[in-house]
C-alpha positions in Angstrom: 12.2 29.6 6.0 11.3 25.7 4.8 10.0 25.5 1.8 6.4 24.7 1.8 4.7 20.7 0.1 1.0 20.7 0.0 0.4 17.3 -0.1 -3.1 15.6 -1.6 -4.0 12.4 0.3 -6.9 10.2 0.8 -7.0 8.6 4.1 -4.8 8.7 7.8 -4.4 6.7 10.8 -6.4 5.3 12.4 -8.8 5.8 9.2 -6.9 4.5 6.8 -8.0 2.7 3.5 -4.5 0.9 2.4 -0.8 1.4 1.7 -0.9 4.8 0.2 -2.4 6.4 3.2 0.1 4.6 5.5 3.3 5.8 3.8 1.8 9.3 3.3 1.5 9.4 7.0 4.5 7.6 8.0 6.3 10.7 5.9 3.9 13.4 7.4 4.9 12.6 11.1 8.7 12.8 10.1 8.6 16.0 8.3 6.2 17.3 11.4 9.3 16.6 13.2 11.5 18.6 11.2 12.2 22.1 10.1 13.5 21.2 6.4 10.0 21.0 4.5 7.0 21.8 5.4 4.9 19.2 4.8 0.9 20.5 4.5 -1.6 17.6 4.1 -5.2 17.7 2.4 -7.8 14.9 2.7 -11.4 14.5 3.1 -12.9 15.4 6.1 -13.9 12.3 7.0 -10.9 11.0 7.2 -9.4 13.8 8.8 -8.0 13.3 12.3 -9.1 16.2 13.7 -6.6 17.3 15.7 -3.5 18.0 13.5 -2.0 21.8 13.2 -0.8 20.5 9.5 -3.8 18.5 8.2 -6.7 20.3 6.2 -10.1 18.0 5.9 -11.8 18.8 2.8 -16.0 18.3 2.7 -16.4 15.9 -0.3 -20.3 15.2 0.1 -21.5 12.3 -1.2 -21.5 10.0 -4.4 -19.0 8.2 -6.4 -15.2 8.6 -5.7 -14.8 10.2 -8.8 -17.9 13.6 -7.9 -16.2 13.1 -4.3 -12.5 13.7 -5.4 -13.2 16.8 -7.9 -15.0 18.7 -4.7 -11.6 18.7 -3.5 -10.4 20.7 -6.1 -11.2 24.1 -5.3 -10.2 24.0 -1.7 -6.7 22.3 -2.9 -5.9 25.1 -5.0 -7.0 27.7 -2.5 -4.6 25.8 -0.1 -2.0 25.5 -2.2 -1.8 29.5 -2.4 1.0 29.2 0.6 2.9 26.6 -1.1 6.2 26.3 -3.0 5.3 22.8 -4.7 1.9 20.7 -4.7 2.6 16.7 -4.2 -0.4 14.6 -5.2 -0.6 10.6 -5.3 -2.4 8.2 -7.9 -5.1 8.8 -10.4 -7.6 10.6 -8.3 -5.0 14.0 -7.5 -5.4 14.1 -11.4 -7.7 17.5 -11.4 -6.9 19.1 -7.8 -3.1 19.1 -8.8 -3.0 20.5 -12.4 -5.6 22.9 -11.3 -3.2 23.9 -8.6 -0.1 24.3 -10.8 -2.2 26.2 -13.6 -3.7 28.6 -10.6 0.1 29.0 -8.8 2.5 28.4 -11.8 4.2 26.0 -8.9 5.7 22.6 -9.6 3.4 19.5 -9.4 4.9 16.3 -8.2 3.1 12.9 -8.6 3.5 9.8 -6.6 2.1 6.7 -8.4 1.9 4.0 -5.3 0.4 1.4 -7.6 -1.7 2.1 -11.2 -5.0 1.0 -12.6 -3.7 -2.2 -14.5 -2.3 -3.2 -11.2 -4.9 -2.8 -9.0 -7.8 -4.8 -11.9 -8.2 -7.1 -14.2 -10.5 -4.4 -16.2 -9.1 -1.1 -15.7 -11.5 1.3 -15.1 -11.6 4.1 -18.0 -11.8 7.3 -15.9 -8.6 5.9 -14.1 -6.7 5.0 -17.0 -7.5 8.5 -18.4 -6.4 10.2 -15.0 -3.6 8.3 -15.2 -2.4 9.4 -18.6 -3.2 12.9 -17.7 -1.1 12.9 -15.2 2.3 11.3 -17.0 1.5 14.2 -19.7 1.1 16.7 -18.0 2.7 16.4 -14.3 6.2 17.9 -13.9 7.7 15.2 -11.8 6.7 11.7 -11.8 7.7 9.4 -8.6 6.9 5.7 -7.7 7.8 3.5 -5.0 9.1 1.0 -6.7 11.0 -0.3 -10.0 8.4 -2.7 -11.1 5.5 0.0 -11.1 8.1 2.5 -13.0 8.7 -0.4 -15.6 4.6 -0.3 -15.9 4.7 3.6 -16.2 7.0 3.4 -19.0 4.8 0.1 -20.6 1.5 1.8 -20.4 1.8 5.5 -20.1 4.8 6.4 -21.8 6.2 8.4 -18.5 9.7 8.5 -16.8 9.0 8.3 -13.1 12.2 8.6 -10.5 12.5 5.6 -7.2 11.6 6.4 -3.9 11.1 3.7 -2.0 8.6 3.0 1.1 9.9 2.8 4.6 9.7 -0.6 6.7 6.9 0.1 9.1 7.3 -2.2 12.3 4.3 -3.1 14.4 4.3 -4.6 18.1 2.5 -7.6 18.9 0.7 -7.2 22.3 1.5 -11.0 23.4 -2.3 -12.2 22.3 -2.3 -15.8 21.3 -4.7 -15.5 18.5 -3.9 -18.9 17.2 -5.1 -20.4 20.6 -8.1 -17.9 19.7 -9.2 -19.9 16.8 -8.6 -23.1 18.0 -6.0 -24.1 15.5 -3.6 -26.4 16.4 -1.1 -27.3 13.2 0.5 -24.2 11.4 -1.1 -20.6 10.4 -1.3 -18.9 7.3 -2.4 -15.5 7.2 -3.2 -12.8 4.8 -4.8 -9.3 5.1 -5.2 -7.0 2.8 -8.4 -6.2 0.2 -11.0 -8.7 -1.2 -10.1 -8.2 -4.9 -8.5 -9.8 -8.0 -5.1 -7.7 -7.5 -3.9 -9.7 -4.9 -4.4 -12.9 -5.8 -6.4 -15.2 -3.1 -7.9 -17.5 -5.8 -4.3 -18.5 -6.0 -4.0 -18.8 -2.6 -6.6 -20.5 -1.8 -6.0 -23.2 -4.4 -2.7 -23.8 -3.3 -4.0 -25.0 0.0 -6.1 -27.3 -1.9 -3.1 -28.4 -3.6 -1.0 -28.9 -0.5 -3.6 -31.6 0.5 -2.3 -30.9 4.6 -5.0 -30.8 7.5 -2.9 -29.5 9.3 -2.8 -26.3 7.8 -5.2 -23.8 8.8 -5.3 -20.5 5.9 -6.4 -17.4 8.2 -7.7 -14.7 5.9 -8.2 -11.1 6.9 -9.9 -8.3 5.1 -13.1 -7.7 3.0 -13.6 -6.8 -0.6 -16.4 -7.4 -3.4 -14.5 -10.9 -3.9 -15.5 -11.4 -0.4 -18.2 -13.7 -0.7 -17.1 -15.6 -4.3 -13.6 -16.6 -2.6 -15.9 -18.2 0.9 -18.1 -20.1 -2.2 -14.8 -21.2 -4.0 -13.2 -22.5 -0.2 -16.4 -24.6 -0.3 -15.6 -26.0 -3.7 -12.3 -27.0 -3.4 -13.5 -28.8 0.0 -11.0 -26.5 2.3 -14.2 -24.4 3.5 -12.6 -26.1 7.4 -9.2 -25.0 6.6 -10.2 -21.3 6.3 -11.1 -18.9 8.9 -12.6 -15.2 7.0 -12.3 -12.9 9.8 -13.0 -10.4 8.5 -11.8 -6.2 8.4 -8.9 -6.6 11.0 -8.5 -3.2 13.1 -5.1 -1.7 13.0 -4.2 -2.6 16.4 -4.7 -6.2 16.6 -2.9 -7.1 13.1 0.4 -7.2 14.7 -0.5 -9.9 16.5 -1.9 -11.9 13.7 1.3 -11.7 12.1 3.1 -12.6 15.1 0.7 -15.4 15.5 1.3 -17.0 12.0 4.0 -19.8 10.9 3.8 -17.9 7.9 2.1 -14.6 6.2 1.6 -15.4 2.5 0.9 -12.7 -0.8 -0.3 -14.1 -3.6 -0.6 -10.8 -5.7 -1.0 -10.6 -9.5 0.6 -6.9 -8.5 1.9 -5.8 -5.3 4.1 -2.4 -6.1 5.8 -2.1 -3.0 3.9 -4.5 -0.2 3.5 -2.4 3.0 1.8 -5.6 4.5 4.7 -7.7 3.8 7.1 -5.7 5.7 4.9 -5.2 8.3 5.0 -9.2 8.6 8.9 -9.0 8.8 8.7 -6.9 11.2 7.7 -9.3 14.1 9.7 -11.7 12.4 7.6 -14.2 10.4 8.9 -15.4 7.5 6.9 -13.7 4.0 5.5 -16.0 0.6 5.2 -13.3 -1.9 5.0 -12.9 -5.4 7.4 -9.7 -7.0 7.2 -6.9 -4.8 9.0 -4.0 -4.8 9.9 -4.3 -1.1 11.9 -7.7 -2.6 13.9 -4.6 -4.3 15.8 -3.5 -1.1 15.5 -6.9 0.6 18.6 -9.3 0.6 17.9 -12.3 -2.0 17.0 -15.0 1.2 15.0 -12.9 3.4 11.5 -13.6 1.4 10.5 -16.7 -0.4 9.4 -15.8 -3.8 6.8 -17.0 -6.3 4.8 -17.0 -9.4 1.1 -16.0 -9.0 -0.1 -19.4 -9.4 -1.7 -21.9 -7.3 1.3 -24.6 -7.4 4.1 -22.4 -6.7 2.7 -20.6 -3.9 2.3 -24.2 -3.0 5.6 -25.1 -3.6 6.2 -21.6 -1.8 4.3 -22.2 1.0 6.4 -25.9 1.9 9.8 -24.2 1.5 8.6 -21.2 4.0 7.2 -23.4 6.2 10.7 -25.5 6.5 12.4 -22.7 7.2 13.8 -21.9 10.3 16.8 -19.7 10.1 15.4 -15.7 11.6 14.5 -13.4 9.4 17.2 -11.1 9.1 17.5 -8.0 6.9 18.5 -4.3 7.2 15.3 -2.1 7.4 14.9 1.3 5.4 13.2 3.6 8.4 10.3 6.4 7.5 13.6 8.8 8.2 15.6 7.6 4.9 12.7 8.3 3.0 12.2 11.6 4.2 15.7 12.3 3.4 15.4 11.1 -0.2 12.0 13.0 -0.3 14.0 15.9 1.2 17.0 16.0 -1.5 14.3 15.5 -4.0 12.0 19.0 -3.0 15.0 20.7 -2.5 16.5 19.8 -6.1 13.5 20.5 -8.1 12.9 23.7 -6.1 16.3 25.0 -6.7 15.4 24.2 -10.7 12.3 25.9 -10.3 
């Protein structure tokens, strides 16, 4: 009998809320497909899909994130009475998974997709508090990247073992949406949240800096930055240059990629860079700051830079100037299953 992983996640296609519900899912669907682990899955209900044998929504009410997250904790532990191991991911599993591990005596695994210090320039307490919790007191720590388990070590003190994300591909549908928007010289285009982690105050000055009209930056996305970033277009005079359009459904954003001469991420911190890939995959060439996808991506596949305006500049010319294809090896959703796989099956055996 396969040994049984109640996971704790937060959101799942086609409600998703970033990268963290993506490679949760991605993961889900290959261990559905298998008979090695058996992968359990709790969210809240309104994100739930509804129709899923293996997925367990989870009322959370209303209020804050924080009141919304510890009403999952009861109905985690009761869940987790079937299971061999419980696998939460970032600060908010903090109280459903030791709670689980205290009521079970079962390992708890935790996957840090990105931390507090990455994700804001003023780190919320309770996070930073969940977070530490968590390194003390979790008996396995994972991360999808080096870079993030570099910060684990700076700011938590914790030893957290690699496992990177998978390559998700998406398939343009053949819509022309640079015709859409009238633009007639070359694309940028990023998507992705409206905050100071990923770094569009750089961006957006480094079209400024480029001093082209015939660059047109296509942003996607909203975020509480949202309306500051449309204000500082308008002060750097580029307002004409950049098209907001806005929460981009999952079914059109291959297309936008597809569409674009380039896809550029300007991120103070991107721990792995699900978006990035998802650019590759259709085959337009990526400006990024470190990433964690660079990590297991040959040296001339992405054009990297600082996170500042004149080297994502400088980034931006060189990608555009580019025309050899995009060529790498891609890891699939299976090889990290696998690595997930011998992973369970290691700690289990210790257990």
């Amino acid at each position: 009998m396969a040994p049984t992983v109640l996971h704790l996640g937060w959101g799942f296609p086609p409600k998703i809320t970033g990268g963290l519900d993506t490679a949760i899912a991605e993961l889900f669907e290959v261990f559905e497909r298998r008979d090695t682990i058996d992968m359990q899955l709790a969210l809240p209900a309104e994100f739930d899909p509804g129709d899923r044998e293996n997925i367990h929504g989870i009322e959370t009410g209303t209020g804050d994130l924080i009141t919304r997250v510890n009403r999952m904790e009861d109905e985690f532990v009761r869940l987790a009475d079937e299971a061999d191991a419980v696998h939460t991911n970032d600060w908010f599993g903090y109280r459903p998974g030791a709670a689980a591990r205290k009521a079970h005596d079962i390992p708890w695994i935790t996957t840090f997709h990105s931390l507090s210090v990455e994700r804001n320039l003023d780190p919320p307490r309770q996070e930073l508090d969940a977070e530490q919790r968590i390194v003390d007191e979790a008996d396995y720590l994972l991360t999808v990247s080096n870079v993030t388990r570099e910060r684990i070590a700076d700011h938590h003190g914790g030893d957290a073992r690699v496992i990177h994300n998978g390559f998700p591909s998406v398939t343009p549908s053949g819509r022309d949406v640079k015709a859409e928007l009238d633009i007639d010289g070359e694309m940028l285009f990023f998507v992705g949240r409206h905050t100071h982690q990923k770094g569009l105050s750089y961006l957006l000055a480094a079209v400024e800096r480029l001093s082209r009209d015939d660059i047109t930056l296509v942003v996607g996305g909203t975020g509480h930055l949202t309306d500051q970033l449309k204000r500082f277009a308008e002060a750097l005079e580029i307002d004409e240059q950049v098209e907001f359009v806005g929460y981009v459904p999952e079914e059109e954003l291959a297309d936008y990629y597809a569409s674009a001469d380039l896809f550029v991420s300007p991120s103070r911190a991107e721990p792995f860079g699900i978006t990035i890939v998802e650019a590759l995959s259709v085959g337009t060439r990526v400006v990024t700051t470190d990433c964690g996808a660079a990590e297991i991506l040959p040296d001339d596949v992405l054009v990297q830079v600082t996170p500042d305006s004149r080297a994502v500049a400088s980034g931006i010319q060189r990608g555009l100037a580019m025309d050899a294809p995009v060529d790498y090896e891609k890891r699939t959703w299976g090889d990290v299953a696998d690595d997930h796989e011998a992973f369970y099956l290691e700690i289990l055996e210790e257990s």
